[in-house]
C-alpha positions in Angstrom: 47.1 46.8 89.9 46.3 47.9 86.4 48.6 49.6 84.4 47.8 53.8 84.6 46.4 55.5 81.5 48.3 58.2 79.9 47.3 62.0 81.0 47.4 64.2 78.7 46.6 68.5 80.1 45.1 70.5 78.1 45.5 74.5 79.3 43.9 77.7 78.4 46.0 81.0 76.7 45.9 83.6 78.9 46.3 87.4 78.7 49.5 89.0 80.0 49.3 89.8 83.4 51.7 91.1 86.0 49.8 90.7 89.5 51.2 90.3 92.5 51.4 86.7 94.3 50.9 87.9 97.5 48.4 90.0 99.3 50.2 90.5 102.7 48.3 93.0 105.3 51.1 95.5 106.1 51.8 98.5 104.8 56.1 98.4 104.9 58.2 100.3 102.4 60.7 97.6 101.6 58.3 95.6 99.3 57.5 96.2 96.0 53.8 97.0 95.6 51.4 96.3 92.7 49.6 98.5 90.4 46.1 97.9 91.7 44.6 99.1 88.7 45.6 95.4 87.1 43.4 94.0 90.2 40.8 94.3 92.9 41.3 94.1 96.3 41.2 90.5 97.9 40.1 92.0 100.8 36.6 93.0 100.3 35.6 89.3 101.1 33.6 89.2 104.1 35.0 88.7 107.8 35.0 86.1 110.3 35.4 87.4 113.6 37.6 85.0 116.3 39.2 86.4 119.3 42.8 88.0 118.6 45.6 87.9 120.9 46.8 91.2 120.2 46.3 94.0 117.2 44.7 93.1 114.0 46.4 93.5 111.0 46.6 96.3 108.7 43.7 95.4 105.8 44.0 98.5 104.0 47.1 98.0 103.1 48.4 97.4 98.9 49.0 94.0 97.5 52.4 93.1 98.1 54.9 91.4 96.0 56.8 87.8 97.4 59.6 89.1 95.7 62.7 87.1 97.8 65.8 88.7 99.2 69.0 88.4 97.1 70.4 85.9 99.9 67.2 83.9 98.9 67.4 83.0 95.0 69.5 83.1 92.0 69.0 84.6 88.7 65.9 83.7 87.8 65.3 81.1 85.1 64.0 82.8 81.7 61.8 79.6 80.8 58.7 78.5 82.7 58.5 75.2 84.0 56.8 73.1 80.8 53.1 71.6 81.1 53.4 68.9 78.6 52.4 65.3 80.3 55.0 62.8 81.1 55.0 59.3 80.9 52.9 57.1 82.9 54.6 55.4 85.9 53.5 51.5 86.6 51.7 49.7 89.1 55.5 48.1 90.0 57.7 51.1 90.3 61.7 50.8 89.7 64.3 52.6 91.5 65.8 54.3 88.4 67.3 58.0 89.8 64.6 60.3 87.3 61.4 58.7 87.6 58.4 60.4 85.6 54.9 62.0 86.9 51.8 61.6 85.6 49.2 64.3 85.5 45.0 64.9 85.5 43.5 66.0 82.1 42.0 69.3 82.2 38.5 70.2 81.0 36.8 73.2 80.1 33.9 73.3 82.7 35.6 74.6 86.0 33.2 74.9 88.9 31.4 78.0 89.5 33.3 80.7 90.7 32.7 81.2 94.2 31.2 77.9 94.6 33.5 77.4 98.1 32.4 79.5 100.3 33.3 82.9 99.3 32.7 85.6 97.1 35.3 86.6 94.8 35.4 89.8 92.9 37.8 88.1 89.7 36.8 84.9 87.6 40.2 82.7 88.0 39.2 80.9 84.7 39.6 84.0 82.1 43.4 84.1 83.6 44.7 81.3 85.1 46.5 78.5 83.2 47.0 75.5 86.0 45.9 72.3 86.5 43.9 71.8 90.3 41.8 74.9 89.8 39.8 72.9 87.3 39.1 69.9 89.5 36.4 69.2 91.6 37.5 67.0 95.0 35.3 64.3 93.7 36.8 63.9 90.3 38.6 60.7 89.5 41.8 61.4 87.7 43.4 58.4 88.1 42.3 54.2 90.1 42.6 54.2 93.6 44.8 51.6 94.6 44.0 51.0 98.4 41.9 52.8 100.7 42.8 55.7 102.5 44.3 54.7 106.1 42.3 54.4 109.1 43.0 56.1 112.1 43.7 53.1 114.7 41.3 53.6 117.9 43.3 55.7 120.5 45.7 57.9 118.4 46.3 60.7 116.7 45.1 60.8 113.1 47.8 62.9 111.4 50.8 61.0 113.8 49.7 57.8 114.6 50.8 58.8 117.8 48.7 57.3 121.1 46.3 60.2 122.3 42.9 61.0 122.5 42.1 62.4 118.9 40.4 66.0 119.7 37.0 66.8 118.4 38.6 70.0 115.9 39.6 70.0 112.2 43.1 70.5 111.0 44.2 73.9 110.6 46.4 74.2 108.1 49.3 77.5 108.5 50.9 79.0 105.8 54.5 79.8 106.9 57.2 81.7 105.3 60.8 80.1 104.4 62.7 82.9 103.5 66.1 83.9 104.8 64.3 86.7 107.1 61.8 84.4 108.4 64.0 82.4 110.3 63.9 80.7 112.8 59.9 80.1 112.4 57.5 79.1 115.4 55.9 76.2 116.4 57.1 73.6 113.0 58.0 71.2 115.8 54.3 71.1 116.9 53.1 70.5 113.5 51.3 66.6 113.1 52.6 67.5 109.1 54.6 69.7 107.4 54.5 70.6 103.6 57.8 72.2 101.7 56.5 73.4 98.3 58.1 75.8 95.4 57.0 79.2 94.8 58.3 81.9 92.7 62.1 82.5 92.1 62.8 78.7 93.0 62.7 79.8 97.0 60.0 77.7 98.9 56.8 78.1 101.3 55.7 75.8 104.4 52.2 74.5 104.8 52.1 73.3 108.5 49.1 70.9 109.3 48.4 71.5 113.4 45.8 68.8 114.9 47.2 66.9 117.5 48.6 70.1 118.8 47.8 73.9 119.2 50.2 76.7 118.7 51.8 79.9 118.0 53.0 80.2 114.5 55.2 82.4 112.0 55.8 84.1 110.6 52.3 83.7 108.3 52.6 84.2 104.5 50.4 83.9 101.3 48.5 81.1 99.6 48.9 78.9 96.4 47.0 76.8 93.9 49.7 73.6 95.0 47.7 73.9 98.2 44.6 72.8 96.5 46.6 69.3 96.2 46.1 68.5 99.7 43.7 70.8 101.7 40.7 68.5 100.8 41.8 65.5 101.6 42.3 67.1 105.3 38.0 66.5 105.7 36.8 70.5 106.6 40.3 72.2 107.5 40.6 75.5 108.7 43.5 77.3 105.9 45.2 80.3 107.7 47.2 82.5 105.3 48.0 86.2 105.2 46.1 86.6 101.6 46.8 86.0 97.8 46.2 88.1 94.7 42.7 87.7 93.5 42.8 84.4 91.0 44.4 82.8 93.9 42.1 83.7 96.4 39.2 83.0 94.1 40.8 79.0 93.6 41.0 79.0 97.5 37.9 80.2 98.1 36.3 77.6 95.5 37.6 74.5 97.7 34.2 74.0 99.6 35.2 71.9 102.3 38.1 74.4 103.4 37.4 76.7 105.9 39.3 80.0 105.0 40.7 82.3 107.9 43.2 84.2 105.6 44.1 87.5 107.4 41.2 89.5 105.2 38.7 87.3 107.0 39.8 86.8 110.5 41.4 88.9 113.3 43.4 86.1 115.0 46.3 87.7 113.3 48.8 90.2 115.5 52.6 91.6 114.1 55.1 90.2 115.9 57.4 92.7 117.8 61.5 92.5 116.8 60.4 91.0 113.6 60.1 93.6 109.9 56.8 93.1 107.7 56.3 90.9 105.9 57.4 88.1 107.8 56.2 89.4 111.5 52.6 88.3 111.4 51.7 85.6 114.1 48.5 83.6 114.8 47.5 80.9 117.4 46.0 77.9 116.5 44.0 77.5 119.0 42.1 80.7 118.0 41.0 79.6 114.6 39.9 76.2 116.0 37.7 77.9 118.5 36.1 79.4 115.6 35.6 76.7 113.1 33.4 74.0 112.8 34.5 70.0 112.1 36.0 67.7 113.9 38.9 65.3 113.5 40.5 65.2 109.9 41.1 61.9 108.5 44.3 60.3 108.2 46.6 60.7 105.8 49.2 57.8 106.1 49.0 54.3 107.2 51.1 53.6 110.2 53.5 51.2 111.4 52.7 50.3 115.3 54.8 52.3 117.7 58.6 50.6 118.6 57.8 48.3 114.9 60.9 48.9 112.7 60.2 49.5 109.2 60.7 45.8 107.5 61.9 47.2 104.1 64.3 49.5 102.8 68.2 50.4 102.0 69.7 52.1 105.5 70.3 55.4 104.9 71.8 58.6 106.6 71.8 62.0 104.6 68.5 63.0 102.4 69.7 65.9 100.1 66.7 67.6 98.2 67.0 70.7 95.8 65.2 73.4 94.9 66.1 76.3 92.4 67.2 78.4 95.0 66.9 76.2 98.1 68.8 73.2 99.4 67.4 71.1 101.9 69.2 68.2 104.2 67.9 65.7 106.4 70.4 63.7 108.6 69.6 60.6 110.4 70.6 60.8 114.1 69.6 57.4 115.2 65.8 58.4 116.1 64.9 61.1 114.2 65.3 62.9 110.8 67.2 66.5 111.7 66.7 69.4 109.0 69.4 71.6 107.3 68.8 74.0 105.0 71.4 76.1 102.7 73.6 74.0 104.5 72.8 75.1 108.1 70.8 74.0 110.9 67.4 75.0 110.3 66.3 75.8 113.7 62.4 77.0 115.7 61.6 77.8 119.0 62.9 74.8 120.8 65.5 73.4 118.7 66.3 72.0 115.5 63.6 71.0 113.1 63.3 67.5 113.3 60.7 64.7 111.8 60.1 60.8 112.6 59.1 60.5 108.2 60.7 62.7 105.1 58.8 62.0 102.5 59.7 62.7 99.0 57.2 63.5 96.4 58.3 64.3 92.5 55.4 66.1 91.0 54.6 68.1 88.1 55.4 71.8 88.2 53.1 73.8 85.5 52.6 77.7 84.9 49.8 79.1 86.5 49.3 82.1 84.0 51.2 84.5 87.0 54.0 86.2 87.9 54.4 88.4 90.7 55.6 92.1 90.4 59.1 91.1 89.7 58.1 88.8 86.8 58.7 85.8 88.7 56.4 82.7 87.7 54.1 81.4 89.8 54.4 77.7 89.9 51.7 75.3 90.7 52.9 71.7 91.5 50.3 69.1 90.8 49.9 66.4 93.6 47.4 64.4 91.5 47.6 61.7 89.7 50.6 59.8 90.5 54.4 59.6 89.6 57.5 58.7 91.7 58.6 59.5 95.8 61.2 58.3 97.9 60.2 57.5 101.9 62.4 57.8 104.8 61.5 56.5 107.6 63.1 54.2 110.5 66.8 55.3 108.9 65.3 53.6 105.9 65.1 54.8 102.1 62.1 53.1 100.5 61.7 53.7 96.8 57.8 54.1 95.7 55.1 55.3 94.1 52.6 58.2 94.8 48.6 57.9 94.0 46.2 60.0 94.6 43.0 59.4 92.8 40.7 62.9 93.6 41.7 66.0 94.7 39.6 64.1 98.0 41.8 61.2 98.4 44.8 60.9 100.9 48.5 59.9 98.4 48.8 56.2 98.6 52.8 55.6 98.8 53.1 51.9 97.6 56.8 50.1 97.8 57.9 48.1 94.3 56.3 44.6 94.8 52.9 47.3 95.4 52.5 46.9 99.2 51.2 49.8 100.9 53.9 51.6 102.9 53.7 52.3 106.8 55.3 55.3 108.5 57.0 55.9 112.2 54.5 57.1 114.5 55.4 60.7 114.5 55.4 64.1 112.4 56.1 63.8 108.9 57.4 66.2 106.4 56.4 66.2 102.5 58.9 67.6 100.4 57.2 68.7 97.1 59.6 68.6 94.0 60.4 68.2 90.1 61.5 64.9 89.2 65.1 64.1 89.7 65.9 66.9 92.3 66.8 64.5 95.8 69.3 61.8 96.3 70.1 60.3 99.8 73.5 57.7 101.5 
């Protein structure tokens, strides 16, 4: 493989803004609202209609702040993470403990706004200050260096579990991880799951359903870190319960992506025994009877069922930290079991559980926003390539992440190059700054 060139970003100035980082349809008292003279309704996008189990949600409500709990974060950090460009990482990666990232170059022709599918009301590119927005999925940042994986004849694409693939795109769930959240539904029925920083250092779930349909929730805004993935997925369905306008603009922009965010769909219901925000529900199965597509492509190559992974240290704890979130994995002999803030992290049925962790050390830049506490909203760039840890089979196998377009699947690669296989199961992405997880 050839050696990676150094990425520089370059990023716009942006005005001072306070906007909100979540447009949530509910109307509750206990969360901090936004001036909505500082921006327009996201909600005036128009509606996709798919059947709904029980009441729609409230759309007239105010933009809401994400604003976490005090059992959720500490003091908040009074620096933003920096967007200057590490150094490149090589074809041959070591096992050093704080590995660098390398980033895409940013230009200054973003796509047209609106070009994906919707209409937004705000231009994203007068404000916002990340990296993704900027990117077309077709735009090379950075060599391929394998293909993407093929889905083997008679599984799952997502698992590489034996089934008969369905004819349906992935639908892809925004869930909340906050303290009042818990315990979320249907994250053991997810093919993938994706843990990724938002404001205050807390995180936010993106759970990939294919293989599977299901209840899920409690449903909670989008970010521009989900650009990183969602094309890659072929034409996914993205459920979410909204996003301040530059958001909802980015997310719109992503053509292939299907968007059923609670302004445009009435598969959403509130969940009884549960307080807004975190008591809206959907079903999976509603958004798929809606959408177009079929099959996503796979996203990881796959060992064959019962084959033990032939590389790697044995390993039994996973610890991965985020500002104000700490996550464990333990290895019980078959599967990865999840902790988090040092307690069982539990859904309906059981303990969260996964056959792959996978660790990925990414970039976090500014995005221009902060919600209506002044917390920055981070964006963490999943292009390019840099560091990751796998963990699979009881195994820790240092490697290397590349993903060449916004497109592409991540190619994880072990230190002689190889590409790596995964289990046959559900696997869970753990999105993080460099130098944040260690394992025994």
């Amino acid at each position: 493989m050839s050696t990676r060139r150094k990425l520089t970003v370059s990023c716009f100035a942006s005005l001072a803004l306070i906007i909100s980082a979540c447009t949530s349809p509910e109307n509750s008292n206990e969360i901090e609202t936004v001036d909505e003279s500082t921006t327009t309704s996201s909600q005036e996008a128009p509606t996709t209609t798919v059947a709904a189990a029980t009441a729609q949600p409230d759309s007239s409500a105010a933009t809401t702040a994400d604003t976490p709990s005090s059992s959720d974060t500490a003091a908040p950090s009074s620096t933003e993470a920096p967007t200057t460009t590490g150094p490149t990482t090589t074809a041959a990666p070591t096992t050093t403990a704080a590995p660098t990232t390398a980033g895409p170059t940013t230009t200054k022709a973003p796509p047209p706004a609106g070009d994906g599918g919707g209409d937004p009301k705000v231009d994203p590119f007068s404000i916002y200050t990340g990296i993704l927005g900027f990117f077309s999925p077709d735009k090379l940042v950075t060599p391929a260096i394998a293909p993407d994986p093929p889905t083997a004849s008679g599984t799952f694409p997502l698992t590489g579990l034996a089934g008969s693939s369905p004819s349906r795109p992935a639908v892809v769930v925004k869930i909340d991880n906050g303290s009042k959240a818990l315990p979320q539904h249907g994250l053991n029925a997810a093919d993938i799951v994706i843990e990724e920083e938002v404001e205050w250092g807390i995180t936010r779930l993106a759970a990939i359903f294919h293989s599977n349909q299901s209840e899920v929730g409690p449903v909670r805004s989008g970010r521009s870190t989900d650009i990183s993935f969602l094309n890659s997925l072929g034409k996914p369905v993205l459920a979410y319960s909204g996003a301040n306008d530059v958001i909802d603009a980015l997310l719109l922009n992503q053509k292939s992506v299907q968007n059923f965010s609670a302004a445009r769909s009435n598969a959403y219901w509130r969940q009884s025994g549960r307080k807004a925000p975190s008591n809206l529900w959907a079903n999976t199965a509603s958004f798929t009877k809606a959408a177009s597509g079929s099959a996503p492509p796979a996203q990881f190559y796959f060992r064959a069922a019962g084959e033990p992974a032939p590389v790697g240290t044995a390993t039994t704890n996973i610890s991965v930290r985020y500002p104000s979130r700490s996550v464990g994995w333990t290895w019980n002999g078959s599967a990865w079991l999840r902790t988090q803030d040092g307690k069982a992290h539990n859904t309906n049925g059981g303990q969260v559980s996964a056959a792959n962790v996978v660790v990925i050390e990414a970039r976090v830049v500014g995005t221009g926003l902060v919600d209506s506490a002044g917390g920055i909203v981070p964006e963490v760039v999943w292009l390019g390539n840099g560091n990751a840890a796998v963990f699979t089979d009881g195994k820790r196998i240092n490697a290397t992440w590349t993903r060449s377009t916004l497109r592409s699947t991540a190619t994880l690669t072990d230190a002689d190059g190889n590409v790596i296989e995964l289990t046959p199961g559900r696997t869970w992405v753990e999105l993080t700054a460099p130098g944040n997880s260690s394992s025994s």
